[in-house]
VOGU-3710 file (C-alpha; in Angstrom, 3 decimals, decimal comma):
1> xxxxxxxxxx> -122,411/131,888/-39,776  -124,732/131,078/-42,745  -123,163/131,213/-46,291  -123,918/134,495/-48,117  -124,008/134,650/-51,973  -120,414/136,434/-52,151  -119,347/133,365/-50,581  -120,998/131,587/-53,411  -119,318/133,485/-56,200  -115,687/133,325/-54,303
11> xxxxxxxxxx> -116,054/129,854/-54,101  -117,248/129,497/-58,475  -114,415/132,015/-59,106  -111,425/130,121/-57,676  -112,794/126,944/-58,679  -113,137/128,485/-62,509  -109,590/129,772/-62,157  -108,026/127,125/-60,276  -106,004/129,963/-58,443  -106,577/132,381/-55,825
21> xxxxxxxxxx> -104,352/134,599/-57,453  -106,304/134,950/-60,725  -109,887/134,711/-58,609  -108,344/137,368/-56,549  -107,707/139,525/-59,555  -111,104/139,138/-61,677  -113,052/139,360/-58,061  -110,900/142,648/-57,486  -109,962/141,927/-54,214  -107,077/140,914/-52,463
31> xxxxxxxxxx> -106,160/137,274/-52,235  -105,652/136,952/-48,496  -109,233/138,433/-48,078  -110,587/135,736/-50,882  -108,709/132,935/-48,917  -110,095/133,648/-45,658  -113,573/134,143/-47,077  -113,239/130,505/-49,048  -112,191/129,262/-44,988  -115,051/130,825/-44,091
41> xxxxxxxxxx> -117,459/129,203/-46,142  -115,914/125,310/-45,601  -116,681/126,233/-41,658  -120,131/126,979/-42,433  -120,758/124,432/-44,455  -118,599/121,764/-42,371  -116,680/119,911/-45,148  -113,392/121,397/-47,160  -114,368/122,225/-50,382  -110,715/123,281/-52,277
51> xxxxxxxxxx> -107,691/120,886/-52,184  -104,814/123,317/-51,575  -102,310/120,970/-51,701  -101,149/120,645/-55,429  -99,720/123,338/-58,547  -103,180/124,575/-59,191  -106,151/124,717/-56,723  -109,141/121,938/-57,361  -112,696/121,363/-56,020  -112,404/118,330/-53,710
61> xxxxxxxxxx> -115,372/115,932/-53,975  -117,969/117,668/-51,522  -117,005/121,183/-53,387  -117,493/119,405/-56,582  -121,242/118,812/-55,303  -121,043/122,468/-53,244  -120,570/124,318/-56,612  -123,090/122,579/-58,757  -125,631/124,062/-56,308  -124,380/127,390/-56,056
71> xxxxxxxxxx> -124,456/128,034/-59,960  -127,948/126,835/-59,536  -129,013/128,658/-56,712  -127,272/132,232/-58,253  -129,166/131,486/-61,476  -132,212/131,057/-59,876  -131,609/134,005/-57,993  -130,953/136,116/-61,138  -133,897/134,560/-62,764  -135,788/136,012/-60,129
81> xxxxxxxxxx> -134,390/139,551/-60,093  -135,431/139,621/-64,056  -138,903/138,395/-62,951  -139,406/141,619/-60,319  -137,828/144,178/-62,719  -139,787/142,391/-65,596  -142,973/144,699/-66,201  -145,872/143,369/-68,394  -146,689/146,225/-70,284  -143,117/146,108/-71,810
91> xxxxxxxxxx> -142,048/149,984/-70,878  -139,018/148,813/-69,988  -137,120/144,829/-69,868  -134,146/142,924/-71,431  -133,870/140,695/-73,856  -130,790/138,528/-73,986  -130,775/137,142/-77,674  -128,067/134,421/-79,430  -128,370/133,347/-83,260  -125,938/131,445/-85,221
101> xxxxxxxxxx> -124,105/134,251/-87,539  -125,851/133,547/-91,080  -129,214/135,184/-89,863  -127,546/138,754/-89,220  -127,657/139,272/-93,013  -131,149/138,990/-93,077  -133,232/138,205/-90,025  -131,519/140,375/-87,334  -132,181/143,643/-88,424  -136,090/143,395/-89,129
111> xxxxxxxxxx> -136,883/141,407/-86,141  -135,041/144,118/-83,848  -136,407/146,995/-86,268  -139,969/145,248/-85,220  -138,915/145,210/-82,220  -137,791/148,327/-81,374  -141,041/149,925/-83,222  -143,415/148,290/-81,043  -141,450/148,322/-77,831  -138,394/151,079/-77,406
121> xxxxxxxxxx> -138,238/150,584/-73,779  -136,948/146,957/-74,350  -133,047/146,759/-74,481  -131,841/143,761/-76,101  -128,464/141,722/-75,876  -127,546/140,136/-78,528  -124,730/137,533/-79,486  -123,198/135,105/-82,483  -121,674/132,453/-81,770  -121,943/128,770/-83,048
131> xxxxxxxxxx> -125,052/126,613/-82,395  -123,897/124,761/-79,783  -122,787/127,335/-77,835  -125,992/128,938/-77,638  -127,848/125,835/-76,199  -124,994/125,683/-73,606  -125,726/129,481/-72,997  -129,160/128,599/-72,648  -128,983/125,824/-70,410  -126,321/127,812/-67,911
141> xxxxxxxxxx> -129,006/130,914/-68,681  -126,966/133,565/-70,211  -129,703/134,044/-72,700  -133,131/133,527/-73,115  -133,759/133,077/-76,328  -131,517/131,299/-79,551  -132,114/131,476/-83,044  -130,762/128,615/-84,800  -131,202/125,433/-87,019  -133,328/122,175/-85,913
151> xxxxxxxxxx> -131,625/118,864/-85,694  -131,166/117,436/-82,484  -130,959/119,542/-79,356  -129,729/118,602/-75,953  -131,392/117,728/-72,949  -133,317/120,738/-71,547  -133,674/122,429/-75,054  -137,302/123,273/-76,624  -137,278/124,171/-79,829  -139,926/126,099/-81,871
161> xxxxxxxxxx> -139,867/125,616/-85,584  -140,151/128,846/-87,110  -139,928/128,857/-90,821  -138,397/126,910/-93,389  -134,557/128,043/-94,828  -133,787/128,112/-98,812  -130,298/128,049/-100,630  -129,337/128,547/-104,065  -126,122/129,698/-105,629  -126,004/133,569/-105,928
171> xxxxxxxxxx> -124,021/135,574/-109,105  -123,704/139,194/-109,425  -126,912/140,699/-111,111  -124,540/141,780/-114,010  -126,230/139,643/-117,002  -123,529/141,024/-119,662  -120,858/139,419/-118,014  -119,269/136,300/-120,714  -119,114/134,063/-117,835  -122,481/134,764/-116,542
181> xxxxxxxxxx> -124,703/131,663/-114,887  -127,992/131,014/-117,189  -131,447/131,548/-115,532  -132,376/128,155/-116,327  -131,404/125,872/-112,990  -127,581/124,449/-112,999  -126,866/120,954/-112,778  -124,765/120,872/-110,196  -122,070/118,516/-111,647  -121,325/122,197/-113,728
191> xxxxxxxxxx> -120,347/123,827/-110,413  -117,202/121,238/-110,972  -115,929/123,652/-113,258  -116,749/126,841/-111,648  -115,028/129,076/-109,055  -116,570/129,820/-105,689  -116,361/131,752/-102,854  -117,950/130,485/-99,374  -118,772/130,831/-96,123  -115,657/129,611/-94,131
201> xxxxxxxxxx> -115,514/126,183/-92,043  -116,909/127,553/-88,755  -120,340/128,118/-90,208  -123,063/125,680/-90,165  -123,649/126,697/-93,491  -120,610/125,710/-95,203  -120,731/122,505/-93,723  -124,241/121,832/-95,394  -122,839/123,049/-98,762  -119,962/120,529/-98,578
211> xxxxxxxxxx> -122,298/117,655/-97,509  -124,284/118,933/-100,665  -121,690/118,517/-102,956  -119,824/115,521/-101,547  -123,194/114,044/-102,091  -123,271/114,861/-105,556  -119,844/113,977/-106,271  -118,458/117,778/-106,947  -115,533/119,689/-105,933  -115,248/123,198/-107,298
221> xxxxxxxxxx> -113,004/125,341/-107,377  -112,666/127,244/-103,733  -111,594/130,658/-104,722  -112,128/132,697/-101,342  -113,476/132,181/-97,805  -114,968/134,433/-96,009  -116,212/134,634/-92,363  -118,960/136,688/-92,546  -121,919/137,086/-94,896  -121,238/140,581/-95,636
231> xxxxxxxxxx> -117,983/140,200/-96,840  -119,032/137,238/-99,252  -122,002/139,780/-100,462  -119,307/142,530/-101,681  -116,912/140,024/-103,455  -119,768/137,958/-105,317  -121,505/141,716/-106,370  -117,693/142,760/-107,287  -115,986/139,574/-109,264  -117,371/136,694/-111,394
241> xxxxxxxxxx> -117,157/134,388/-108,588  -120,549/132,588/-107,436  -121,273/131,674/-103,929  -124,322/129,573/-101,575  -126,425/131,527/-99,403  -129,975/131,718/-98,404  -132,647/132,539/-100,573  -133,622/135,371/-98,020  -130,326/137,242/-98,591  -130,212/137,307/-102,308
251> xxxxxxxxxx> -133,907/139,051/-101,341  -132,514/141,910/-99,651  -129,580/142,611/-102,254  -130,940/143,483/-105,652  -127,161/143,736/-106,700  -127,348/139,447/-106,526  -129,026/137,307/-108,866  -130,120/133,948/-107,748  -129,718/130,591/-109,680  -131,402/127,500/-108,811
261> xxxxxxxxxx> -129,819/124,257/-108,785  -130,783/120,920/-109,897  -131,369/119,344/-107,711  -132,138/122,040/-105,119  -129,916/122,366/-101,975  -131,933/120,588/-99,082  -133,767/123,355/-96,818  -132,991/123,391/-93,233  -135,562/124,669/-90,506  -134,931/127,772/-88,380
271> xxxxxxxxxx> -135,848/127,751/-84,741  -136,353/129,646/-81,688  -134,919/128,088/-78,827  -135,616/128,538/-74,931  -134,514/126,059/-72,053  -137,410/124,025/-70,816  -138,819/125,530/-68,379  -137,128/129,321/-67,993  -139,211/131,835/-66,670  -139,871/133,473/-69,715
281> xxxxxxxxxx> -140,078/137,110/-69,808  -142,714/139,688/-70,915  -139,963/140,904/-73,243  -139,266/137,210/-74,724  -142,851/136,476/-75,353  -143,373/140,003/-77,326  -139,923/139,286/-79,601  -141,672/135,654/-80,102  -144,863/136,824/-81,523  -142,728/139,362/-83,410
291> xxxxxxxxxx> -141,056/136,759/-84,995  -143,570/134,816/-86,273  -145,839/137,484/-87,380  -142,658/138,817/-89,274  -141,729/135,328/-90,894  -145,294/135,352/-92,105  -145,387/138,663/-93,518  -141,485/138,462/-95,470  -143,247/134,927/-96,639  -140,927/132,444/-95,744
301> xxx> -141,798/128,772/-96,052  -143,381/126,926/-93,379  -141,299/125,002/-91,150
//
């Protein structure tokens, strides 16, 4: 009998799971049927593949090799089932997109606006999550595109500079406030004395404020955290407090004044990541040109 792909997926399952139990239960079938199916495949393929034998259920050496394969083949194989229904004159197709949270307040709508104008058959996917987790959904091809920061990338990453990301501290646009920032750029040994609120820990961004102002030898005042862009939007437009963002989202909220710093926050640069070598679909390659002809109409720097 030669291996079939459900055997292929049984196998991933259990090994994910370490249990036929659970397998059994996100496969939705029973687990005798699983079990005999697993037998199955280690009689095709001549070698035992699961050690039985202890609490939890582990890949023996020869499934350890078994299942690296098998992701690969079913990835391929899904790779090519995008490639048939992919059609080149975009009427239809699916675009699986990932960006680091920060560019939903800015970059995320117009892109899919653009997007959607040009090509409504399209149906896109998209997902936040940290940086690293989209190059590791990249490489295991759960998407196929990432927008994200440069830096150094894993093996099997190619990245695409797109344009080149501002910061500056951000007030409300109220001017009559007694505690308002001046227009003239803030040395930013003042921010010492000054209360902030910021993005929280788990964004990339916070992380290059505090590098920023470790550098400089300044700790403010951390008033509020917030986990999402939006939220830190509403409570800088609504209190006194001042807070870091990109230049491009101060842009889009007239209720925000900016305030350059001296010296400046460093910029970062924005890419568009792929795995090397993806197929890349007819859907991918029309949100690419998208987003550069976008980047170059909002005029954002160069990368």
């Amino acid at each position: 009998m030669a291996p079939e792909l459900r055997h292929l997926r049984y196998l991933i399952a259990v090994a994910e799971h370490g249990s036929f139990t659970r397998a059994a239960e996100e496969l939705r079938i029973s687990q005798p049927t699983l079990s005999q199916q697993v037998k199955q495949l280690e009689r095709a393929v001549g070698a035992q593949l699961l050690d039985r034998t202890g609490r939890a259920v582990r890949l023996t050496d020869a499934g350890a090799t078994y299942v690296q394969y098998a992701r690969g083949a079913l990835r391929d194989l899904a790779a090519a089932e995008r490639a048939v229904l992919d059609l080149a004159d975009l009427s239809r197709g699916r675009l699986r997109l990932a960006l680091t949270p920060t560019f939903t307040a800015y970059l995320t709508g117009p892109l899919l606006a653009a997007l959607q104008r040009a090509h409504p058959g399209i149906t896109v996917d998209v997902r936040e999550m940290p940086q690293d987790r989209i190059e590791a959904g990249l490489l295991a091809d759960d998407h196929d595109l990432g927008i994200a920061f440069g830096g150094p990338h894993p093996p099997g990453i190619a990245a695409e500079p797109l344009f080149t990301e501002t910061l500056g501290l951000v007030t409300a646009a109220d001017a009559d406030r007694a505690d308002a920032v001046p227009a003239a750029p803030l040395p930013v040994r003042e921010l010492a004395g000054r209360r902030l609120a910021l993005l929280s820990g788990d964004f990339a961004t916070r992380a290059h404020v505090d590098a920023y102002l470790a550098a400089h030898g300044v700790r403010p005042h951390i008033a509020v955290e917030a986990n999402s862009v939006q939220a830190l939007t509403e409570i800088v437009r609504r209190t006194p407090l001042a807070t870091v963002l990109p230049d491009a989202v101060t842009d889009d909220h007239p209720q925000l004044r900016p305030i350059p710093l001296e010296p400046p926050l460093p910029s970062r640069a924005v890419t568009l990541l792929r795995r090397t070598g993806a197929y890349e679909s007819a859907a991918a390659r029309a949100f690419t040109a998208l987003a550069r002809e976008l980047v170059r109409s909002r005029g954002y720097r160069p990368a």
